[in-house]
C-alpha positions in Angstrom: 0.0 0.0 0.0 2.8 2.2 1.2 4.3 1.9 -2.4 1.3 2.4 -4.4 0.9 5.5 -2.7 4.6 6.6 -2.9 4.1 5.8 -7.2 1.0 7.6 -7.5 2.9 10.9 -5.5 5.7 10.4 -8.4 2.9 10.0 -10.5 1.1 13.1 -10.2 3.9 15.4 -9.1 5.5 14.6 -12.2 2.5 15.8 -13.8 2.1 18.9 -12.0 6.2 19.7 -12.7 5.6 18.8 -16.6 2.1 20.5 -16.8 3.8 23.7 -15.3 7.0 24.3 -17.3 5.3 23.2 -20.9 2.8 26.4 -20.1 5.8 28.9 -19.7 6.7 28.7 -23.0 3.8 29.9 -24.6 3.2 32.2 -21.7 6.4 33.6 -23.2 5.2 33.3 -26.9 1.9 35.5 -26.2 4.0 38.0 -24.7 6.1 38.5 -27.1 3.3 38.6 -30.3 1.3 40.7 -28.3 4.2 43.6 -28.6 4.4 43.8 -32.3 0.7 44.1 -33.1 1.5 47.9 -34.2 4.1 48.6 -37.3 7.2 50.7 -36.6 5.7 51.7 -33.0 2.9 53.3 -33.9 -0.1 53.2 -32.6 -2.2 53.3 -35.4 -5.5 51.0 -36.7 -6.5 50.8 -40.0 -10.6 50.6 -39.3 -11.2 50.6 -43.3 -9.6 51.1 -46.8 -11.4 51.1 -49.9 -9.8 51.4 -53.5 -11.8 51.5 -56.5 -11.5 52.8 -60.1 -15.0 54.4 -61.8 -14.8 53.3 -65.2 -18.9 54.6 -65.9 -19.7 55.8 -69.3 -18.9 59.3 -70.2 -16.1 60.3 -68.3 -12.3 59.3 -67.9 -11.6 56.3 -65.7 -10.3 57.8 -62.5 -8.8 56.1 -59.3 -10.3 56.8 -55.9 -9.6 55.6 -52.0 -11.0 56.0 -49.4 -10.4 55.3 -45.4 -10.3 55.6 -41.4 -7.6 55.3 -39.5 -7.4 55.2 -35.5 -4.2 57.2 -33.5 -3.8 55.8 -30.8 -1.9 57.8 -27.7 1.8 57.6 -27.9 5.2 58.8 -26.8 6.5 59.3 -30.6 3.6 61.9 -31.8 1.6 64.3 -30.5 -2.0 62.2 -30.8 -4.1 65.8 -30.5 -2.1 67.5 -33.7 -1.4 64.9 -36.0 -2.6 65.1 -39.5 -2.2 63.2 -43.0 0.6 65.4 -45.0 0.4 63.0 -48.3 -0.9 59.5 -49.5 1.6 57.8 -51.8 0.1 55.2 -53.6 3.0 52.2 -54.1 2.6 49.1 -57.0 5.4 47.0 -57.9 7.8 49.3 -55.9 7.1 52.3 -58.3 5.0 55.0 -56.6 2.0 55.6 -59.1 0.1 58.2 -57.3 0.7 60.8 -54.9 -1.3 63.6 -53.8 -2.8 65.6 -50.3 -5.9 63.9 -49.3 -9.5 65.8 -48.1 -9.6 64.4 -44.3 -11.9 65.0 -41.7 -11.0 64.3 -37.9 -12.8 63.8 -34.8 -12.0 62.8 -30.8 -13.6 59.9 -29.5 -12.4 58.9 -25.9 -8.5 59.9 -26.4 -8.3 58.3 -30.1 -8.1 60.6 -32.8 -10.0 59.6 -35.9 -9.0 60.2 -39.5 -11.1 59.9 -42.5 -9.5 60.6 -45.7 -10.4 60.2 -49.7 -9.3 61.4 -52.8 -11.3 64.6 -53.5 -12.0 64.1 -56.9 -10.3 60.8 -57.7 -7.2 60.7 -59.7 -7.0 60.0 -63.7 -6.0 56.1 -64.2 -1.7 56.2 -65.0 -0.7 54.3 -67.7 1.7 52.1 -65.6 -1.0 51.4 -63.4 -2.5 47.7 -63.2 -5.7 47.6 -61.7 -6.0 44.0 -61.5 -3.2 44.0 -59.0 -3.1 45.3 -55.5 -1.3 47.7 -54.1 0.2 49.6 -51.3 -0.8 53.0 -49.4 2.2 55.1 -47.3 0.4 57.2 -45.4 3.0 60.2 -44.2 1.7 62.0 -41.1 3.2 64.9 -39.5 1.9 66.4 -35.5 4.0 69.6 -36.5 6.8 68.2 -34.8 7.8 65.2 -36.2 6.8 63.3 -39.6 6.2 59.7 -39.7 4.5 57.0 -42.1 2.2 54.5 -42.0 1.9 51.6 -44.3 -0.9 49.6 -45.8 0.0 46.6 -47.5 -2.5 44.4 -50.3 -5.1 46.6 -50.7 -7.4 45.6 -53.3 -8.7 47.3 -56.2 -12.3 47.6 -57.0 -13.8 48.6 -60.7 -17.1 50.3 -61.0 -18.3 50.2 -64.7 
């Protein structure tokens, strides 16, 4: 009896000792994710982005984008003064478009909202392929400093 009870102590302490030091690991692992969920530092959410190119009959085909971006409170920018300078609009490397956006901004609880949009959309470039997605830099400035923000694969959308 004495012995049965001695193995089923190894028995379950072993378990408890195993249990515990496998959970550490991805204790560790959540940690360290949970760090790099902003690019460069910035606190910065992309809420939406919309790209789309109005091919409709009787004007030029022009390229438009819209979207809303959440600033977050940071030490590396001034949350309360921070504005969109310039959208640069990247394919293949190559930057296609780039031009000062209309934007509107609000407060809501200590985040700043941004909604910005082409203002009358931009005439389709000739080395622009609209079956391919692309990239928007999104260069910000609090009067202070200047930093950017990049959206990667955003897709392109054809009205006809």
């Amino acid at each position: 009896m004495k012995n049965l009870f001695l193995i089923l102590s190894v028995f379950i302490l072993s378990i408890i000792i195993n249990g515990c030091s496998s959970s550490l690991p991805e204790i560790k692992k959540v940690a360290s994710t949970e760090s790099s969920i902003y690019d460069n530092d910035l606190r910065i959410n992309t809420k939406q982005i919309y790209s789309w190119i109005n091919r409709m009959p009787g004007s030029k085909a022009r390229f438009h984008i819209s979207g809303e971006l959440e600033l977050l409170e940071n030490s590396k920018y001034d949350v309360a003064n921070t504005t969109i300078k310039k959208v640069k609009i990247i394919q293949n490397n190559t930057t296609i478009y780039q031009f000062t956006p209309k934007s509107e901004i609000k407060m809501e609880n200590e985040i700043r909202v941004i909604l910005f949009s082409t203002i009358r959309g931009l005439l389709v470039s000739t080395i622009f392929d609209s079956d391919k997605s692309i990239d928007v830099e999104i260069q910000l400035s609090d009067s202070a400093n200047d930093f950017s923000y990049i959206i990667t694969e955003v897709n392109i959308e054809e009205a006809h």
